[in-house]
PyMOL CGO cylinders between C-alpha atoms (Angstrom):
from pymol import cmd
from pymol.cgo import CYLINDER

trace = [
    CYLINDER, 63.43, 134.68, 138.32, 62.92, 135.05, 134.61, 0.3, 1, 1, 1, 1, 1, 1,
    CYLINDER, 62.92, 135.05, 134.61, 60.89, 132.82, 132.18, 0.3, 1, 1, 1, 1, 1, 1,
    CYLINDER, 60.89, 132.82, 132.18, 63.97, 132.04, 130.82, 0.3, 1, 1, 1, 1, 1, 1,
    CYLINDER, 63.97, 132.04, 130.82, 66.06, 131.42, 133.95, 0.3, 1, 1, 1, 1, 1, 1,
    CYLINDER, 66.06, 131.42, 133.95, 63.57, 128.65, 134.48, 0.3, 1, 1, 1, 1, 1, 1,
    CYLINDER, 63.57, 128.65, 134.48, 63.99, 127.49, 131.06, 0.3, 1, 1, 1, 1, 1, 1,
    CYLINDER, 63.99, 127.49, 131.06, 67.91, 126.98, 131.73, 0.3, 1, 1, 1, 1, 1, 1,
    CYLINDER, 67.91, 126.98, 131.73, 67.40, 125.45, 135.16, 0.3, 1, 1, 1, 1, 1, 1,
    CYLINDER, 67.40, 125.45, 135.16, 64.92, 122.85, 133.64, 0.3, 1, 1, 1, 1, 1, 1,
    CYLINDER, 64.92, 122.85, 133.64, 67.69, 121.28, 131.13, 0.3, 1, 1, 1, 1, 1, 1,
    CYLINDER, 67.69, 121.28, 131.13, 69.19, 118.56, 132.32, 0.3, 1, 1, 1, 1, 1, 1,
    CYLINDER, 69.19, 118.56, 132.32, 73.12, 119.03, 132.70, 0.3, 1, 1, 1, 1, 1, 1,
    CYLINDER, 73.12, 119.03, 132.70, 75.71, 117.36, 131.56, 0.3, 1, 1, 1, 1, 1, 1,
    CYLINDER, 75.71, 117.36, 131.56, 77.36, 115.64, 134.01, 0.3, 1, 1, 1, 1, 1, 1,
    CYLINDER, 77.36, 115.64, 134.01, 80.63, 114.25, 134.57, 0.3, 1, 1, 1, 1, 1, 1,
    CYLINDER, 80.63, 114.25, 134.57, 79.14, 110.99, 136.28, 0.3, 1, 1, 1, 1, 1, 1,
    CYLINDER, 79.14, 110.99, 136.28, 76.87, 110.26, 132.99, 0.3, 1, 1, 1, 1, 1, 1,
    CYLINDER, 76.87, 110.26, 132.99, 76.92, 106.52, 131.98, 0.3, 1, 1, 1, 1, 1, 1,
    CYLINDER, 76.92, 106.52, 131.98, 75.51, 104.07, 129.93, 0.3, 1, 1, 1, 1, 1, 1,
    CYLINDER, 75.51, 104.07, 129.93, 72.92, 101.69, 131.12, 0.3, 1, 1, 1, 1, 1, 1,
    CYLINDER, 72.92, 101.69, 131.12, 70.65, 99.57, 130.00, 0.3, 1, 1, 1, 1, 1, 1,
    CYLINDER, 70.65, 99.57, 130.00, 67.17, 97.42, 131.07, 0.3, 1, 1, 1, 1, 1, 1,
    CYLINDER, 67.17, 97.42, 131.07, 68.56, 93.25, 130.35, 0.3, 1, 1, 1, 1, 1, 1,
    CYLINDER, 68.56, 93.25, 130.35, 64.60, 92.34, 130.34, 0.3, 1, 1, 1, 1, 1, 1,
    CYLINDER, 64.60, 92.34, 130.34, 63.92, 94.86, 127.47, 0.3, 1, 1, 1, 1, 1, 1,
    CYLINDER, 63.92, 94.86, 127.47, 67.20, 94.07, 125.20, 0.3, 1, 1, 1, 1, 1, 1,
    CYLINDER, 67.20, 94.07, 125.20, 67.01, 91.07, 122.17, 0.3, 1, 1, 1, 1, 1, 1,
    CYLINDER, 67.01, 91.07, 122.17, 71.07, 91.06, 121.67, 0.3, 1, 1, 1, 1, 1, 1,
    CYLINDER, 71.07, 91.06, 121.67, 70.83, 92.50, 118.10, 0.3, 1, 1, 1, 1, 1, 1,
    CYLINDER, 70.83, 92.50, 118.10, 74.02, 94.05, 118.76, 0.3, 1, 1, 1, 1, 1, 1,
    CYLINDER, 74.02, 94.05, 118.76, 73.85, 97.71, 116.98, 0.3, 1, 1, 1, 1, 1, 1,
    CYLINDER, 73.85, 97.71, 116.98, 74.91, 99.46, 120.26, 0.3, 1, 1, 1, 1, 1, 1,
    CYLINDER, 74.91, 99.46, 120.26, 78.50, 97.45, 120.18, 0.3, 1, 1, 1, 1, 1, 1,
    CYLINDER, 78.50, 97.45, 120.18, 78.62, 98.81, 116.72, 0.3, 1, 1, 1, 1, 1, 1,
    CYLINDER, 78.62, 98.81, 116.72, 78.35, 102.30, 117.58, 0.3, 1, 1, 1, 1, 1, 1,
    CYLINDER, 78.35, 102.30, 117.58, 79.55, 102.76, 120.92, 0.3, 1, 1, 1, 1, 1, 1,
    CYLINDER, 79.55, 102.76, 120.92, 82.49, 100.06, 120.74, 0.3, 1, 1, 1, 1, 1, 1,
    CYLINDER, 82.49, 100.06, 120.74, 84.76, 102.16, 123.40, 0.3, 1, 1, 1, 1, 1, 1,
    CYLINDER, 84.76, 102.16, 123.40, 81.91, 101.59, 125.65, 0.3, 1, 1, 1, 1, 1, 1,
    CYLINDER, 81.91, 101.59, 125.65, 80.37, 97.97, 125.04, 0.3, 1, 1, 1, 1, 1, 1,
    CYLINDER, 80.37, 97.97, 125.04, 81.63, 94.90, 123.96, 0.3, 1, 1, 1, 1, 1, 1,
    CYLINDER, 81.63, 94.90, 123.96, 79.04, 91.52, 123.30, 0.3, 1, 1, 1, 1, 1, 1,
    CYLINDER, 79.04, 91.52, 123.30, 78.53, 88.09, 125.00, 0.3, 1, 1, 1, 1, 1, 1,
    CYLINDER, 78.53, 88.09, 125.00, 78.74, 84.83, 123.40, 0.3, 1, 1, 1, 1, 1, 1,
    CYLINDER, 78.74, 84.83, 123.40, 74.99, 85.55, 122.82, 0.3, 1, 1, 1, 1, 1, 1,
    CYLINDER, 74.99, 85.55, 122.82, 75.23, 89.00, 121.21, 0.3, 1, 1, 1, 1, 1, 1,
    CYLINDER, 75.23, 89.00, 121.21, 74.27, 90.74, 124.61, 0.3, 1, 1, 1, 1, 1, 1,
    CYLINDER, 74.27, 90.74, 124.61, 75.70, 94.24, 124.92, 0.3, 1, 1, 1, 1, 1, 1,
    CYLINDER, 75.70, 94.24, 124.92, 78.43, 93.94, 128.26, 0.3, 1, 1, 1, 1, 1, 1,
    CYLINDER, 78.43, 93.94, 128.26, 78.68, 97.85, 129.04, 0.3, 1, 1, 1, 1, 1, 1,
    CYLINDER, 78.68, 97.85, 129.04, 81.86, 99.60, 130.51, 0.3, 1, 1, 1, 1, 1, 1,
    CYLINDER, 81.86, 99.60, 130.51, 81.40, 100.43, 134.21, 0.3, 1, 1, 1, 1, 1, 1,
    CYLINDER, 81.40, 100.43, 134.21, 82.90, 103.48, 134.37, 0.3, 1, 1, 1, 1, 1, 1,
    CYLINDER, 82.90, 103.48, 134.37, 80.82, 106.91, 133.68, 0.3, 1, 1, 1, 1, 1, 1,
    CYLINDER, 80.82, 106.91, 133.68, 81.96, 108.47, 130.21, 0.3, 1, 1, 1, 1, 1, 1,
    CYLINDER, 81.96, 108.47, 130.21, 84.51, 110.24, 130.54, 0.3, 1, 1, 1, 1, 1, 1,
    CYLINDER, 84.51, 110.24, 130.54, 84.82, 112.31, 127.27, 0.3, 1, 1, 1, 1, 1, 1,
    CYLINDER, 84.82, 112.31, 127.27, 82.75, 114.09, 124.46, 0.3, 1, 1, 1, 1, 1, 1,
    CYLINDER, 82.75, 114.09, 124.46, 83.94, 111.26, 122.30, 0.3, 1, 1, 1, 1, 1, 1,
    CYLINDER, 83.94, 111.26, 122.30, 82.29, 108.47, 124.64, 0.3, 1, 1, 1, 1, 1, 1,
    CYLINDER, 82.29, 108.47, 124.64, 79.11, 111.10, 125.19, 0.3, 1, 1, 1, 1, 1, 1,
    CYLINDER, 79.11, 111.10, 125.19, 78.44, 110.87, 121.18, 0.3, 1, 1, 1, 1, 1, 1,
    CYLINDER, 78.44, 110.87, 121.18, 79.27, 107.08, 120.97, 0.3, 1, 1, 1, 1, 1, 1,
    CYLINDER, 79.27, 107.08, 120.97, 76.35, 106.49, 123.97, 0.3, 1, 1, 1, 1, 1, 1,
    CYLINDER, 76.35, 106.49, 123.97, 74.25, 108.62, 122.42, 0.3, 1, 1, 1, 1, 1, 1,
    CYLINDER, 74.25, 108.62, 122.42, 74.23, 107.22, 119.11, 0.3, 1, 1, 1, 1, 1, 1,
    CYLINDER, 74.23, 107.22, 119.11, 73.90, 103.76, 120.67, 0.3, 1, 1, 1, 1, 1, 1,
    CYLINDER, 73.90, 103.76, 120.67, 70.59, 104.83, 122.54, 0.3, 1, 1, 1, 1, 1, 1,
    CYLINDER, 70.59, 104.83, 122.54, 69.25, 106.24, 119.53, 0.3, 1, 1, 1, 1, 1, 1,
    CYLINDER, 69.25, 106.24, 119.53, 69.74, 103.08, 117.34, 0.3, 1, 1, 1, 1, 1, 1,
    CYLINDER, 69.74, 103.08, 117.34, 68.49, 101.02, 119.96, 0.3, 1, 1, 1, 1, 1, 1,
    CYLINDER, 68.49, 101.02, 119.96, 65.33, 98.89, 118.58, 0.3, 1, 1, 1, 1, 1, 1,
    CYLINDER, 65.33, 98.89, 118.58, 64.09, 97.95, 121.50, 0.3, 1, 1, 1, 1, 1, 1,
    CYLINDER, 64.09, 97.95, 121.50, 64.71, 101.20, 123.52, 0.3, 1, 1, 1, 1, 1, 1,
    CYLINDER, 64.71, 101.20, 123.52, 66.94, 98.88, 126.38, 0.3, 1, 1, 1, 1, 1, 1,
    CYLINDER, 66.94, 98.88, 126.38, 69.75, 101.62, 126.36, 0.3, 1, 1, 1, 1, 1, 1,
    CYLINDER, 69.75, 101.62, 126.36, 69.59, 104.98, 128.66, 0.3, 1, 1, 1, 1, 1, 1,
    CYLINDER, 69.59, 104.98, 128.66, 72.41, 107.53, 129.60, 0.3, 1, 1, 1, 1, 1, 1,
    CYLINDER, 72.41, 107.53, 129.60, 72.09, 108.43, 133.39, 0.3, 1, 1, 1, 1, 1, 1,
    CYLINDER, 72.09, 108.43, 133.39, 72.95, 111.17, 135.13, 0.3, 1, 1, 1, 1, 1, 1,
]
cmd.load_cgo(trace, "trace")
């Protein structure tokens, strides 16, 4: 196997079955992620992010849960594989 073989094998791919999640005990409810992934989460009566069950299902979604985890202040929001 070639060094970069094992370079290509080592990135994680993207997956069908990706999704959104997030850790409740880490989040404060500020609310950004609703703001940039609204396809994907909507907000309690408390500003806590309720997130779509269902894996994402298009580039679209992919970019909107990405951007979400990235603005996250707390770090409470993960795409899983």
């Amino acid at each position: 196997m070639s060094r970069h073989a094992a370079v290509r094998e080592a990135r994680p791919a993207k997956s069908a079955d990706a999704a959104l999640r997030i850790d409740p005990a880490i989040c404060d409810g500020v609310g950004i992620c609703a703001h940039l992934a609204s396809d994907l989460i909507t907000v309690d009566s408390w500003g806590y992010p309720i997130l779509r069950a269902e894996p994402l299902r298009s580039g679209s979604e992919r970019r909107q849960a990405e951007a979400a985890v990235a603005a996250c202040p707390r770090k409470a929001l993960h795409i899983t594989t």
